[in-house]
C-alpha positions in Angstrom: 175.0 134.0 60.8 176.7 136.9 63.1 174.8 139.1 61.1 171.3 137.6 61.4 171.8 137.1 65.2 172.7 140.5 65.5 169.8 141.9 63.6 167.4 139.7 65.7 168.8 141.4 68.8 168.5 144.8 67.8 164.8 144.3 67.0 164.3 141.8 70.3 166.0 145.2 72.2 164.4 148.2 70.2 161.3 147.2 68.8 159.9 143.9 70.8 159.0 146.5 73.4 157.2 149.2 71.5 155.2 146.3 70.1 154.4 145.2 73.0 153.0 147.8 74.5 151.2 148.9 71.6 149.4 145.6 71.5 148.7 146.1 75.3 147.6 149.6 74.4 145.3 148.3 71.4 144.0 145.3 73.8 143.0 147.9 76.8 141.0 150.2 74.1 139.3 147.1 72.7 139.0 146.1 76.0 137.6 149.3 77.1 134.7 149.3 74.6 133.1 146.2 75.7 130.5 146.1 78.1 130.8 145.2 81.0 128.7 141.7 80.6 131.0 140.6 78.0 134.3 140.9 80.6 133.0 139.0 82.8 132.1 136.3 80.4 135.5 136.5 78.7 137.4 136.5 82.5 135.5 133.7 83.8 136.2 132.0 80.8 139.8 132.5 80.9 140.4 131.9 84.3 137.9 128.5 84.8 140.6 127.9 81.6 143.4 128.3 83.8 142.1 127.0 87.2 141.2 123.7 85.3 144.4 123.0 83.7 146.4 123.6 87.0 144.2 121.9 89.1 144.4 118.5 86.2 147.8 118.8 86.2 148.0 119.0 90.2 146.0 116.2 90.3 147.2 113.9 87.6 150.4 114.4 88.8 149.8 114.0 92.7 147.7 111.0 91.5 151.0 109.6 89.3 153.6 110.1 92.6 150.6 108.3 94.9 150.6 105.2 92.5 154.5 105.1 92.0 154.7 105.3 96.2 151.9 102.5 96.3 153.5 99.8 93.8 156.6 100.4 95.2 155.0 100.4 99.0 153.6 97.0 97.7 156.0 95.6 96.2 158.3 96.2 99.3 155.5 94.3 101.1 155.7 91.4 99.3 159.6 91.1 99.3 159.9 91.1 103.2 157.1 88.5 103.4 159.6 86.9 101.1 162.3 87.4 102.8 160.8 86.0 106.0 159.7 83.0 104.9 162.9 82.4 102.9 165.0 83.1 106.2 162.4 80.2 107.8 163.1 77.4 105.6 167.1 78.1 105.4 167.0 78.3 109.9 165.3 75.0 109.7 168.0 73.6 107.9 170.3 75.0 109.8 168.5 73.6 113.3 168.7 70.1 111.8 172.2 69.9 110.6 172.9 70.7 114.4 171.2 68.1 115.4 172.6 66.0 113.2 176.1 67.3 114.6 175.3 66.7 117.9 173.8 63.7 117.9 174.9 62.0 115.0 171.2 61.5 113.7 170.7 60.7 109.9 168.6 63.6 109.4 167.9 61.7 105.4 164.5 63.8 105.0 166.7 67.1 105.0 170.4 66.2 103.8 171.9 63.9 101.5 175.8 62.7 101.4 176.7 63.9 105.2 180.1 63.4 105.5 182.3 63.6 108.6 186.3 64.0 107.5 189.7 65.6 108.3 189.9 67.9 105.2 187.1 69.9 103.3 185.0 67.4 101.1 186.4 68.1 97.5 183.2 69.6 95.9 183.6 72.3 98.3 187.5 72.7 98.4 187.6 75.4 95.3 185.0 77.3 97.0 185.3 77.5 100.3 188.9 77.4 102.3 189.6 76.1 105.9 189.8 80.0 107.4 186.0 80.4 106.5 184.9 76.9 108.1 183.7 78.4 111.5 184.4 76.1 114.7 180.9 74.3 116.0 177.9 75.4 116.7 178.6 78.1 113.7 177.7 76.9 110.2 178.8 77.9 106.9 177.0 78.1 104.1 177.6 77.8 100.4 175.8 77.5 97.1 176.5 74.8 95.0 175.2 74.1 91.1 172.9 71.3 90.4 172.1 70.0 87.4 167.9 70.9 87.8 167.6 74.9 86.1 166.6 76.9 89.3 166.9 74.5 92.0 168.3 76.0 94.9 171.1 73.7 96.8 173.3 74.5 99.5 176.2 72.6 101.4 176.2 73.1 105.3 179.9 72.3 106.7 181.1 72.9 110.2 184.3 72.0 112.0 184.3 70.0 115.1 187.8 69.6 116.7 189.9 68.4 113.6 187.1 67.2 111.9 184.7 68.7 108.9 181.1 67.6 109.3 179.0 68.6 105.8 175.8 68.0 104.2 174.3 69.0 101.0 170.3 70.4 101.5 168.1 71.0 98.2 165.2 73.5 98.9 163.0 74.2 96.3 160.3 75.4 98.8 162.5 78.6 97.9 161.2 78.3 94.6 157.9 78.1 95.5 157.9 81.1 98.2 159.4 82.4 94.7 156.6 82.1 92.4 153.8 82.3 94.8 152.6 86.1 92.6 150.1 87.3 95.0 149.9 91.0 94.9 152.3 91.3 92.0 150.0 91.1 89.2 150.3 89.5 85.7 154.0 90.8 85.1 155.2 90.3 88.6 158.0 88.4 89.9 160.6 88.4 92.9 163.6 85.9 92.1 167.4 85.6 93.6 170.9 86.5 92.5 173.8 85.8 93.9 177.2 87.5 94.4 178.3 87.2 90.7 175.3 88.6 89.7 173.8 85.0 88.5 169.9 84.4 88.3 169.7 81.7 90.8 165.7 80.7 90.5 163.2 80.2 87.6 162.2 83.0 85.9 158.7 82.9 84.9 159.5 84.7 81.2 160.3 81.3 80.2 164.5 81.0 80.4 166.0 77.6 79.8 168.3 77.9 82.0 168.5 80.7 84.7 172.0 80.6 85.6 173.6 81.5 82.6 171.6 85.0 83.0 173.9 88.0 84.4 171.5 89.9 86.5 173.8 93.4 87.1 171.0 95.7 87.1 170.3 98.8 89.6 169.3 97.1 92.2 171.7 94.0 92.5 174.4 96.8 92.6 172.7 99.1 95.6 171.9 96.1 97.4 175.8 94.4 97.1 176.8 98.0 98.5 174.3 97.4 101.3 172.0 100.3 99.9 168.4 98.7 100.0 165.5 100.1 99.0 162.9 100.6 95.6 163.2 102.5 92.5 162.3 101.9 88.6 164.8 100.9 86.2 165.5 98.3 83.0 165.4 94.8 84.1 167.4 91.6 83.2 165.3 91.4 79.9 166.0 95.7 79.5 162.4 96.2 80.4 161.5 99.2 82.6 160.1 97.5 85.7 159.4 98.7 89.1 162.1 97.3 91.5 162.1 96.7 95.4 165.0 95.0 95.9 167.3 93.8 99.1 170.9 92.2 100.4 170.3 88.4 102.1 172.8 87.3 104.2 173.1 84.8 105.7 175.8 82.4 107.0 178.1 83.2 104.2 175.3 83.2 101.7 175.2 86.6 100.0 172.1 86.9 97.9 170.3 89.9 96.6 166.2 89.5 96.4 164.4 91.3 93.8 160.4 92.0 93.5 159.3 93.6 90.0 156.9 94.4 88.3 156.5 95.8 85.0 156.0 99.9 84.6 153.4 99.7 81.7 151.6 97.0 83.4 151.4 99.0 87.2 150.6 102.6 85.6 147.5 101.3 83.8 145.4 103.2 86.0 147.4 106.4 85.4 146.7 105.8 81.2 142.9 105.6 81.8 142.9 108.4 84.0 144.2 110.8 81.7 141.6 109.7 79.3 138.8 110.3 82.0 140.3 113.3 82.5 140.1 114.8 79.4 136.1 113.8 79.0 135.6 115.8 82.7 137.4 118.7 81.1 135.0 119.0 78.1 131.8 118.8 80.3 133.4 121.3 82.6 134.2 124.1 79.7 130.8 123.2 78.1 129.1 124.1 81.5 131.8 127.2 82.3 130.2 128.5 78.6 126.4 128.0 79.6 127.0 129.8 83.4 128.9 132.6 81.8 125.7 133.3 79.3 123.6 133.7 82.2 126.1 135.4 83.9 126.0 138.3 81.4 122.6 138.8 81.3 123.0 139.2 85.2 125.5 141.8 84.9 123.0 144.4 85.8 122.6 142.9 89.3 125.5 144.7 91.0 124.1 148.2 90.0 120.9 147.6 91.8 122.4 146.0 94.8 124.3 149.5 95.2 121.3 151.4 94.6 119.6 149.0 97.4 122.4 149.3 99.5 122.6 153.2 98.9 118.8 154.1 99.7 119.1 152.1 103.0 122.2 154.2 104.1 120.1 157.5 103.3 117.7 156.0 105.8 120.7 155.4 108.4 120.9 151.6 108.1 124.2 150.1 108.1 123.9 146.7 105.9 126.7 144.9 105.4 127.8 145.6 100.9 128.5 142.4 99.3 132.0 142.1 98.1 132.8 142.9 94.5 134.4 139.4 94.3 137.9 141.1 93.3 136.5 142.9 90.0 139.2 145.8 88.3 136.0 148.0 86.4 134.3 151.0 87.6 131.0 148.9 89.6 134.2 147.2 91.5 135.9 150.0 92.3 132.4 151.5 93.4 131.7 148.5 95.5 135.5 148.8 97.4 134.4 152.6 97.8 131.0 152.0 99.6 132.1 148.6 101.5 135.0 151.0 103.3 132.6 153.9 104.0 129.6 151.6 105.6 132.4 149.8 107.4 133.9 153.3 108.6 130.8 154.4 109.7 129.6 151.2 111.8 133.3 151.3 113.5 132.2 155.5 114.4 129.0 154.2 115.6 130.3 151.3 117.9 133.2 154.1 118.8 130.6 156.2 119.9 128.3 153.6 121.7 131.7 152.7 123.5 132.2 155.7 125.1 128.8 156.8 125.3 128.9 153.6 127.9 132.1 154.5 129.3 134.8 152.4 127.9 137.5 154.8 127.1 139.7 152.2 126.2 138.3 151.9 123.2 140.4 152.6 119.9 139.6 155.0 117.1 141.5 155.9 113.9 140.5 158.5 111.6 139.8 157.8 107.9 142.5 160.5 106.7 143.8 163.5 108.4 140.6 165.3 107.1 138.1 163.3 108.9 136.6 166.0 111.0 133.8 163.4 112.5 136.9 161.0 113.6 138.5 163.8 114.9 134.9 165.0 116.6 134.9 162.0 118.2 138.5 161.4 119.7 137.9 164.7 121.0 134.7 164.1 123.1 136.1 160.7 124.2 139.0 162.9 125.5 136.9 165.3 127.5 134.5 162.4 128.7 137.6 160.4 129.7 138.9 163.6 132.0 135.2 164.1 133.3 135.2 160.6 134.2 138.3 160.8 136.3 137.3 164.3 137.5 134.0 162.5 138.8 135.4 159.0 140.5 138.3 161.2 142.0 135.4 163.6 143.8 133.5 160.5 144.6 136.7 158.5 146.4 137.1 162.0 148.2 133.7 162.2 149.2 133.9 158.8 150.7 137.0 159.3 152.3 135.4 162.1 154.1 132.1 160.5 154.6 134.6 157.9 156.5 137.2 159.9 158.2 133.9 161.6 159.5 132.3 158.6 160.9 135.4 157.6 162.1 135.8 161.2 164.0 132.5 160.4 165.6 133.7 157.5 166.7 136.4 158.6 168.3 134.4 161.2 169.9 131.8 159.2 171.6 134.3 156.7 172.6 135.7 159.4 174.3 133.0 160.7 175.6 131.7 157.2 177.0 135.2 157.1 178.6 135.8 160.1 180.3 132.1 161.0 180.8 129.7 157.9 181.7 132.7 155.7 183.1 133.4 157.6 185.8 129.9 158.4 186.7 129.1 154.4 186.8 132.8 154.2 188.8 131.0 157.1 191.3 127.5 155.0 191.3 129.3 151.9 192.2 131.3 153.5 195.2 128.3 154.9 196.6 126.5 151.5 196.2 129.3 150.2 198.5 128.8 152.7 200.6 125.0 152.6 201.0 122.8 151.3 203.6 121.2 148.4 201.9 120.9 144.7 202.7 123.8 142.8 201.2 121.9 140.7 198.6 120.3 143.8 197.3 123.9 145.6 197.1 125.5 142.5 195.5 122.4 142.3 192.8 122.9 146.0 192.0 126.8 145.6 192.0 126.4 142.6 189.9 124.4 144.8 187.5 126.9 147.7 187.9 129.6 145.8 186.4 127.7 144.6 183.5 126.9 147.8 182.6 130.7 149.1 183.5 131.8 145.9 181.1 129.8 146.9 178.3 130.1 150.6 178.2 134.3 149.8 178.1 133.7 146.8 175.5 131.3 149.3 173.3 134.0 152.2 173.8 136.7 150.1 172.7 134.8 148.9 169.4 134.2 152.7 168.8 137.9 153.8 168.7 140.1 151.4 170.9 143.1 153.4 172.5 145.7 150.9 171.9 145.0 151.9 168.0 145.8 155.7 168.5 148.6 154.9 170.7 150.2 151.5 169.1 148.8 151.2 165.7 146.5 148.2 164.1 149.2 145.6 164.8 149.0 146.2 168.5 144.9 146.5 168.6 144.2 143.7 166.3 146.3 141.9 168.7 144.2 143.4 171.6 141.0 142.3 169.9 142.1 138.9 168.6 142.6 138.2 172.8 139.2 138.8 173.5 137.8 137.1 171.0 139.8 133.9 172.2 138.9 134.5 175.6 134.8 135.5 175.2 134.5 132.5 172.2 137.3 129.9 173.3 138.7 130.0 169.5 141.8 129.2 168.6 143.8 132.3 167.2 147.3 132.0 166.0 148.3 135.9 165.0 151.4 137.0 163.9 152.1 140.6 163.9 155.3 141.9 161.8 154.5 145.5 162.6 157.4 148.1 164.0 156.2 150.0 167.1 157.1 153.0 166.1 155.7 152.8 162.4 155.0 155.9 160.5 152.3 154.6 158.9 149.1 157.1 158.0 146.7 157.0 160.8 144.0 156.3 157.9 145.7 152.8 156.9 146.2 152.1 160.6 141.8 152.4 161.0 141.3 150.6 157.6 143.2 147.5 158.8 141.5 147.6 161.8 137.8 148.0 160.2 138.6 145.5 157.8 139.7 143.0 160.8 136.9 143.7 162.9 134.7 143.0 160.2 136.2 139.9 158.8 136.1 138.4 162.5 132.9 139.2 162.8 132.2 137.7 160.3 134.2 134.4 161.3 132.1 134.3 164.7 128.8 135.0 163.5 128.5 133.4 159.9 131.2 131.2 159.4 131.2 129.4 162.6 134.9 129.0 162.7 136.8 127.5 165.5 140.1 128.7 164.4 141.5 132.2 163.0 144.8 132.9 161.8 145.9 136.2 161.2 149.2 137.9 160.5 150.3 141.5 159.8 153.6 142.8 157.6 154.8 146.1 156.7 157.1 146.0 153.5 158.8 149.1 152.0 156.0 150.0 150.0 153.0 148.2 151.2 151.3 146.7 154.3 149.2 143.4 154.2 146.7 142.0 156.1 145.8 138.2 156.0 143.1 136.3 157.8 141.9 132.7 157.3 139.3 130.8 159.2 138.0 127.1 158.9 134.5 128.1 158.7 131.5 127.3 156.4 132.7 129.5 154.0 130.0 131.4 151.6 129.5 131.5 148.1 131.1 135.0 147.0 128.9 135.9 143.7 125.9 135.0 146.0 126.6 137.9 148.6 124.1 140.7 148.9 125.3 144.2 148.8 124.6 144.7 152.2 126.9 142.4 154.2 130.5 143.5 155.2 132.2 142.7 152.3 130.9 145.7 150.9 132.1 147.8 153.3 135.5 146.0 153.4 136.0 146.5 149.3 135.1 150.3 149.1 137.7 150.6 152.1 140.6 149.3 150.5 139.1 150.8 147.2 139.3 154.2 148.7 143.2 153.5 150.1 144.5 152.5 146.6 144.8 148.9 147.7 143.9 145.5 146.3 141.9 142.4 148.2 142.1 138.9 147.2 138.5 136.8 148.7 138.6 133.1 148.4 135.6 131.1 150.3 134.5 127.5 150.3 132.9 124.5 152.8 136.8 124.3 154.0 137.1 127.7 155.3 138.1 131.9 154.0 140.7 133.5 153.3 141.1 137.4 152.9 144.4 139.1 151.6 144.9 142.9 151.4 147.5 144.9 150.4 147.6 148.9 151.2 150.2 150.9 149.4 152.3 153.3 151.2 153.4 156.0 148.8 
């Protein structure tokens, strides 16, 4: 024996292997000379083989643990509708033996020899012992036998005082909430056992006399350890039955209630499935034999789809290659091969269109380290990318100059309105005082005078206001923010957070201020706001700027080109800063924020 084990090893070790991968070699060569039409037919053939008997089993055996979970689901059902119903006819029992303790009514139509005594009534004494009698208005309750096969009797006892109070109740509408089998078909039956594992109701097999059955099954044993619940298992007659089974208890009754049914009888369905099963498997191999004849005879299809597909790339169109439906031979392989090279070149071309439109964001990776068009392109999106930067950096300084210019003009004709027409206007006004003219003509002409003084100071001030040179945009937006509430009557609540002595750039200083004297402009005239509030803060790495208004508001997408905003967003632009619009019928608000560094 030794022996013969030990030769099977050796040849399980040495020569299993060798055989095995000559029979792999001699499969691939027979494999290798058959066309191509004939693989296909044997592989689909195979694998519809395969996929069948999985997904038969899968179902046939999802379908058996659906109908196991369904009997048992049901047959749960039916014992807690039990269960209820028993529970309702033993409560009413128990409500008229109160009564009949209370008031001493003969409750006849319920109860039979109720007896009122100093010591237990004898039938009971074996059973039941004084410690168990609970006082009044508890009840105790205890099975007694009867003569009737199945018939369900209890005694009811309670103490008053020194006394015992009993009464013996027969309810065979237990029996019939029993053997009412709806929903447990033509082997179904739920029946009681009590604590010593005696059938205490009729059995509908046909048994003389229940109570000289032992029912110590499965589930009498779980639910007398207080573990409910439903399983399968041999029945008081050994026959495998489907079980949903549960403890009652109640006043000192202990009974166990059982709802079965038998296994052949509730997995019918499952026996004429499989047979239906097997029929649907014949019809779906006869029609997996037909489609895999006309299959072959297709098998030439793929070769002219490449040639299609090739013929149009020539020609520069980029058609999408159907997939080779995860085939191993040579057409497959040539499929993969031409699917990767169409897709590489529509991700080059949508490269290219990317940064031909200026995203440089866009991503690229090369093919292999030899892709010289990959590398082509990374390299002009490089040198685009730095023209582009090259270009926006010359336009922001262009701008910056176009604007420190116009601001330099400013300052010069407000300087030049200052220093050169106000004093001549301050000379013409003196020698207007001076004059020889009636006194209604010099008041008219002084009148004039002032105007003129009023708004040549006023337009000077809008040019380049002094207090900005000298105090900053804190200060001058303060200075403006006065007249406004003077000239308008608005209400302006400004807070202004700025140091005196800030060394701000002068630039941010006349940004700020543009941008205020635009966006209250724009308050007076547009939004017809009654109330501004503006503030001003310099942190260690920013200013900001914040105005709101309770105007109209304005629709922000709607806003031509033309209108302040503009001018507002290419300042802040140009400073490296950020602004935040927000606009509707309850008012706007504007938030910007100017770096320092």
């Amino acid at each position: 024996m030794a022996g013969g084990f030990s030769g099977f090893s050796f040849w399980f070790i040495r020569i299993f292997p060798d055989f095995l991968n000559k029979l792999c070699s001699y499969f691939y060569k027979t494999m290798s000379k058959v066309n191509i039409g004939n693989k296909l037919a044997m592989l689909m053939i195979g694998l519809s083989i395969i996929v069948i008997a999985m997904l038969t089993s899968l179902f046939y055996t999802q379908f058996d643990t659906a109908l196991k979970e369904r009997v048992l689901l049901q047959l749960s059902s039916v014992k807690q509708l039990k269960i209820v119903k028993i529970k309702a006819e033993i409560n009413d029992r128990i409500s008229a033996f109160r009564r009949v303790v209370d008031t001493e009514e003969d409750e006849e139509r319920f109860f039979s020899n109720i007896e009122k005594s100093e010591t237990i009534p004898t039938f009971l004494s074996e059973k039941v012992s004084v410690e168990k009698i609970p006082e009044f208005p508890d009840i105790h309750l205890e099975g007694i036998p009867t003569p009737s096969p199945g018939q369900i009797t209890l005694a009811f006892i309670a103490r008053v005082d020194d006394q015992f109070i009993s009464a013996i109740a027969d309810l065979p509408e237990i029996q019939e909430i029993l053997l009412e089998r709806t929903g447990l078909g033509q082997t179904g039956e739920s029946y009681l056992v009590d604590e010593n594992y005696r059938l205490l109701t009729k059995s509908r097999f046909e048994i003389a006399d229940p109570s000289i059955v032992e029912v110590k099954t499965q589930g009498v044993l779980r639910s007398l350890a207080e573990n409910p619940g439903e399983d399968t298992f041999p029945d008081y007659r050994g026959v495998e039955v489907f079980s949903s089974y549960e403890k009652i208890s109640i006043n000192g009754l202990n009974w166990v209630i059982l709802t079965e049914i038998d296994r052949q009888e509730a997995l019918f369905p499952l026996k004429k499935l499989r047979s239906n099963l097997f029929y649907i498997l014949i019809v779906i191999l006869l029609f997996v034999l037909l489609a895999s004849y006309f299959l072959s005879k297709m098998i030439v299809k793929p070769i002219l789809t490449m040639e299609k597909h090739l013929m149009e790339m020539s020609r520069g169109i980029l058609e999408k290659v159907p997939t080779s439906d995860g085939r191993k031979d040579e057409i497959g392989r040539m499929f993969n091969a031409l699917e990767k090279l169409v897709s590489a070149l529509r991700d080059t071309a949508v490269f290219a269109d990317k940064i031909g439109s200026g995203d440089f964001e866009a991503d690229y990776t090369p093919l292999s380290e030899d892709d010289k068009m990959g590398a082509a392109l990374i390299q002009m999106k490089e040198r685009l990318q730095k023209f582009k930067e090259n270009e926006e950096r010359l336009l922001k300084e262009n701008q910056r100059s176009i604007l420190n210019g116009e601001e330099k003009e400013r300052s010069r004709l407000s300087k030049e309105m200052h220093d050169g027409l106000g004093p001549l206007l301050t000379t013409l006004r003196m020698n207007i005082q001076e004059a020889d003219l009636p006194e209604s003509t010099k008041k008219k002409l002084l009148y004039r005078l002032d105007e003129t003084i009023g708004e040549v100071r006023r337009m000077s001030n809008n040019l380049m206001p002094s207090v900005l040179v000298d105090f900053g945009a804190g200060e001058a937006i303060g200075n403006l923010l006065n007249q406004i509430s003077d000239n308008f009557g608005m209400k302006v609540l400004y807070k202004n957070d700025m140091p005196l002595e800030s060394e701000i750039d002068d630039n941010i200083h006349i940004t700020l201020y543009r941008i205020a004297q635009e966006s209250i402009n724009n308050a007076i005239k547009h939004a017809n706001a009654t109330e501004l509030k503006v503030s001003m803060s310099e942190f260690e790495d920013h200013v900001g700027f914040f105005i709101a208004d309770n105007g109209v508001g304005f629709d922000i997408n709607k806003t031509s080109s033309g209108n302040g905003i503009r001018n507002m967003k290419e300042r802040v632009k140009l400073a490296n800063g950020t602004i935040e619009i927000h606009s509707n019928e309850k008012g706007t608000t504007i938030e910007v924020e100017i770096p320092l560094s």
